[in-house]
VOPAGU-2260 file (C-alpha; in pm, 1 decimal, decimal comma):
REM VOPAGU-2260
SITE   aa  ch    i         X         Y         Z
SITE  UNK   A    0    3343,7   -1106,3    5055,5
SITE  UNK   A    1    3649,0   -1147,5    4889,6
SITE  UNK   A    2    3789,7    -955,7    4560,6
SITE  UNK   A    3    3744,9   -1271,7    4380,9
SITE  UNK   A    4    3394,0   -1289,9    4448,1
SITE  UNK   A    5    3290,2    -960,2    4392,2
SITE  UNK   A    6    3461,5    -995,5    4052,5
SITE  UNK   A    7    3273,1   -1306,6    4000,2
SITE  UNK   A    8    2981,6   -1142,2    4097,3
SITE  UNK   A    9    3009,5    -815,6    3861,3
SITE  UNK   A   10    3062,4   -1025,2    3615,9
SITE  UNK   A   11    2731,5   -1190,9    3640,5
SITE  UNK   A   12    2559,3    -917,5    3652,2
SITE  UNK   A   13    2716,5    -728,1    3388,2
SITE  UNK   A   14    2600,6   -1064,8    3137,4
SITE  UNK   A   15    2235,4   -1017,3    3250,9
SITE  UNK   A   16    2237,4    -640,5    3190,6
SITE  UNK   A   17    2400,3    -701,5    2837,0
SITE  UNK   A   18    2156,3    -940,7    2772,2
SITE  UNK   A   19    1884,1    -780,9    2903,4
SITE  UNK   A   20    1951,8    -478,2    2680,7
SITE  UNK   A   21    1938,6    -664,9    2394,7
SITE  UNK   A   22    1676,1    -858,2    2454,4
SITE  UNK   A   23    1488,4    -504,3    2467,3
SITE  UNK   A   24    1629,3    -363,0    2176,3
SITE  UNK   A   25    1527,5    -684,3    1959,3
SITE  UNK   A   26    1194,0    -659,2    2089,6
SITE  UNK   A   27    1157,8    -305,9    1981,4
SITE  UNK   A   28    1276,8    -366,1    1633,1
SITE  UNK   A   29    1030,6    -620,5    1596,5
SITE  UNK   A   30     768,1    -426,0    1730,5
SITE  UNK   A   31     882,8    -178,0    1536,5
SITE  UNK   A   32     866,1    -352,2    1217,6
SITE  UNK   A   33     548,6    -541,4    1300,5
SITE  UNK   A   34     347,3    -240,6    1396,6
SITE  UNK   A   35     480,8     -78,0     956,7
SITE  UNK   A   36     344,8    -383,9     851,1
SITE  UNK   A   37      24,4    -365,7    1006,7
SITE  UNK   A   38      -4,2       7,4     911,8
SITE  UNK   A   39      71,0     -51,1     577,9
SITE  UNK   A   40    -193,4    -322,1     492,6
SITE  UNK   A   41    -461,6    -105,1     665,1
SITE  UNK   A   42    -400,3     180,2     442,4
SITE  UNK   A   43    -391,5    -124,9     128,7
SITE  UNK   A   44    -736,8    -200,0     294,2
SITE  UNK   A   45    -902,2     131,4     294,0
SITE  UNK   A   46    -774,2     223,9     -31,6
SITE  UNK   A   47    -870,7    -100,2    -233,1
SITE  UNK   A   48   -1223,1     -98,7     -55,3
SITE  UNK   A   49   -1269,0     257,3    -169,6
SITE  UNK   A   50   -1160,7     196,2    -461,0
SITE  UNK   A   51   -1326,6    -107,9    -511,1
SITE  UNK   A   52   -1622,5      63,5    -358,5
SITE  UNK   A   53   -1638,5     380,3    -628,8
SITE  UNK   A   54   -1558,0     119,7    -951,9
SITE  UNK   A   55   -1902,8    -102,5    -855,6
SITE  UNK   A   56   -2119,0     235,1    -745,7
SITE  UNK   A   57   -2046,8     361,0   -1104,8
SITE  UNK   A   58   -2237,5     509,7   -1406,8
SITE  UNK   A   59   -1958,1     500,9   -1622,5
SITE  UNK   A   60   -1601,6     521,8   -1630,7
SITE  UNK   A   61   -1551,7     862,3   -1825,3
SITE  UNK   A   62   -1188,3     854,3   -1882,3
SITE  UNK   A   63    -869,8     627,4   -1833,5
SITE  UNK   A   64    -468,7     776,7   -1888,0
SITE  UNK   A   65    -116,9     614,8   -1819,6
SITE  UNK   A   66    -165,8     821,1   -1464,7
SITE  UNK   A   67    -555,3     785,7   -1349,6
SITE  UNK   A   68    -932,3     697,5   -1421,2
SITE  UNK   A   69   -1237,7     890,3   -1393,1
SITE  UNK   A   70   -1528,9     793,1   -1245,0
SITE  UNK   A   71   -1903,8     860,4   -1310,7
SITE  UNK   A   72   -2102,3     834,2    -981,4
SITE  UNK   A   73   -2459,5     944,5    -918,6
SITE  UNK   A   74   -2380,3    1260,2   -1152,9
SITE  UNK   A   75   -2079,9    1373,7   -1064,0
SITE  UNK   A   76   -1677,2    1273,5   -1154,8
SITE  UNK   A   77   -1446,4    1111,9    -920,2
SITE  UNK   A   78   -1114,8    1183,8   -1007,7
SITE  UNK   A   79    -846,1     894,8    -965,3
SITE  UNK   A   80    -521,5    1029,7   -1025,1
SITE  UNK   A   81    -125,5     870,8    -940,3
SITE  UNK   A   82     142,2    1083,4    -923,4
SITE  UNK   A   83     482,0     917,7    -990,1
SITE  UNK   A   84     688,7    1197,6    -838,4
SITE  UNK   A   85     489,4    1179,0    -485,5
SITE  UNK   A   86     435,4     803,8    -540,6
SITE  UNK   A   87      42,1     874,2    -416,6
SITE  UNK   A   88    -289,2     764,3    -570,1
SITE  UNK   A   89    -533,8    1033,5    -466,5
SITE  UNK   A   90    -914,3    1055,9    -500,6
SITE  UNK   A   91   -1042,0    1379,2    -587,0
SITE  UNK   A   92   -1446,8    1485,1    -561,9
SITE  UNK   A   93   -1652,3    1779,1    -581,6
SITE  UNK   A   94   -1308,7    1955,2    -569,4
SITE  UNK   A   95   -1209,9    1750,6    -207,0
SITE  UNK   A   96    -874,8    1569,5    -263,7
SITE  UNK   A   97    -805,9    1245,1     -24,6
SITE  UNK   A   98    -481,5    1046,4     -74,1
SITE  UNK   A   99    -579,8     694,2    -154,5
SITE  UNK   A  100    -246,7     512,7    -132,5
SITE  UNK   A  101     102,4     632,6     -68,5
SITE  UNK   A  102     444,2     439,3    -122,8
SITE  UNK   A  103     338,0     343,6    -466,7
SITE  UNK   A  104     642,9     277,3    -702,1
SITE  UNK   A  105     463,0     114,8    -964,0
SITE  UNK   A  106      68,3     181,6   -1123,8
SITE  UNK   A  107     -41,4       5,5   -1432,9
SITE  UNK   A  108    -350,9      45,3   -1583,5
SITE  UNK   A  109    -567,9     -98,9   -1901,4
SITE  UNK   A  110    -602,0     223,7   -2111,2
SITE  UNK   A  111    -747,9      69,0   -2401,8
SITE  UNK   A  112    -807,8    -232,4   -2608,1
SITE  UNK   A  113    -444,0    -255,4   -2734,9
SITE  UNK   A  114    -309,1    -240,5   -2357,5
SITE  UNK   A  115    -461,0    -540,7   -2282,2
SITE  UNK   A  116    -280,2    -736,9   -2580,3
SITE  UNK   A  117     -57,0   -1027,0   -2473,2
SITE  UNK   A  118    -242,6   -1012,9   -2110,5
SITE  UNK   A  119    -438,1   -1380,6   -2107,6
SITE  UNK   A  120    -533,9   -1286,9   -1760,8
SITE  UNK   A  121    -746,5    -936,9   -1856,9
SITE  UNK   A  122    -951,5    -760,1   -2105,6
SITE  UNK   A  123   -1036,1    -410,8   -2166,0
SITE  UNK   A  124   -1411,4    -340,3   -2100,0
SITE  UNK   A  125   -1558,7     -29,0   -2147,8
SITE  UNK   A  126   -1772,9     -76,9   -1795,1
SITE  UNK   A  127   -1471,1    -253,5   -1632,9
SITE  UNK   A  128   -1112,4     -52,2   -1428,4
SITE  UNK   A  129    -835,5    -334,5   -1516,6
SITE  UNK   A  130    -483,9    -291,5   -1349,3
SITE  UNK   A  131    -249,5    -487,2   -1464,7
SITE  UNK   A  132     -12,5    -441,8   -1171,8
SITE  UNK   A  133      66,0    -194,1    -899,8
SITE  UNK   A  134     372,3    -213,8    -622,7
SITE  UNK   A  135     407,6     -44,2    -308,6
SITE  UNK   A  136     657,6     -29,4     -69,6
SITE  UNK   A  137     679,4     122,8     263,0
SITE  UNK   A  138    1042,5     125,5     479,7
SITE  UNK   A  139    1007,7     209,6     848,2
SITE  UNK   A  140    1364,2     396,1     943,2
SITE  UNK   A  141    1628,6     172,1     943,3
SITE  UNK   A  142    1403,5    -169,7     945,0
SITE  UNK   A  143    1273,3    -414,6     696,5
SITE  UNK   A  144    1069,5    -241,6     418,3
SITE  UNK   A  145     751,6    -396,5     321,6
SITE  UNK   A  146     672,1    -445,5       1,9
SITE  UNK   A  147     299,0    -524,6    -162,7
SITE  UNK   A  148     278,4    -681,3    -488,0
SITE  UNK   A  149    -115,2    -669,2    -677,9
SITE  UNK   A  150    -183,8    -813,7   -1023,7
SITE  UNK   A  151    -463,8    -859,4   -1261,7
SITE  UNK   A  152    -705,4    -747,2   -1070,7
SITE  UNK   A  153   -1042,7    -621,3   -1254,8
SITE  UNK   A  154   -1355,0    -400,5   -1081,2
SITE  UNK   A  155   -1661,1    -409,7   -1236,1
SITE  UNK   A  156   -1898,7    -160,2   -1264,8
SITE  UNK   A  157   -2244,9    -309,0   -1116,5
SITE  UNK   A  158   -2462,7      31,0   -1243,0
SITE  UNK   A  159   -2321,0      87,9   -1594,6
């Protein structure tokens, strides 16, 4: 072989490592970014559904602040609380805390009767939990955050 052709060669081969490297570092960012996307709306899942889940199940909703709910079920209070500092809704029962949600940078809620004033889309009901918005948003490193945007959204209370 001559020098030409083992430049020619080299050459070659250095374009289809380059490009396979990249080709594999793309793929992993997508993964990446796919598999904080998919994460995050199972933990939206899990935490609406409970939510959801507690709301309908209850005797009464006991209590309602700026920062959490509480919840009458079967005797006992369930505790809904958001922490802006930690950005985490947590569920707390019989004296057993469980986060809820996490990333949350914005919870709403219908306190009372004057909250829900200039809001066509809810009203405040003494047997209903009305949340007038809440955001999250989860970032995974250096990739594309994901961001989750709820509104209006109204549980009713099937045993009040």
């Amino acid at each position: 072989m001559s020098l030409v052709e083992l430049m020619v060669s080299m050459t070659l081969f250095a374009f289809v490592v380059v490009g396979s490297t990249a080709s594999a570092l793309l793929f992993a960012k997508i993964a990446s970014s796919y598999e904080n996307q998919t994460d995050f709306r199972h933990d939206l899942r899990v935490g609406f559904d409970q939510l959801s889940f507690d709301v309908r199940n209850a005797e009464g909703i006991s209590s309602r602040s700026a920062t959490g709910f509480t919840l009458t079920i079967e005797g006992s209070s369930v505790i809904y609380s958001f922490n802006n500092s930690t950005n985490l809704l947590t569920r707390t029962e019989g004296g057993s805390s469980q986060v809820l949600l996490r990333s949350i940078t914005e919870f709403d809620l219908l306190v009372d009767a004057a909250d829900a004033v200039g809001n066509s889309a809810l009203n405040y009901d003494s047997d209903e939990l009305s949340i007038e918005s809440v955001t999250m948003q989860k970032s995974n490193g250096s990739g594309p955050s994901s961001t989750f945007n709820i509104t209006n959204i109204t549980f009713k209370a099937r045993n009040s």
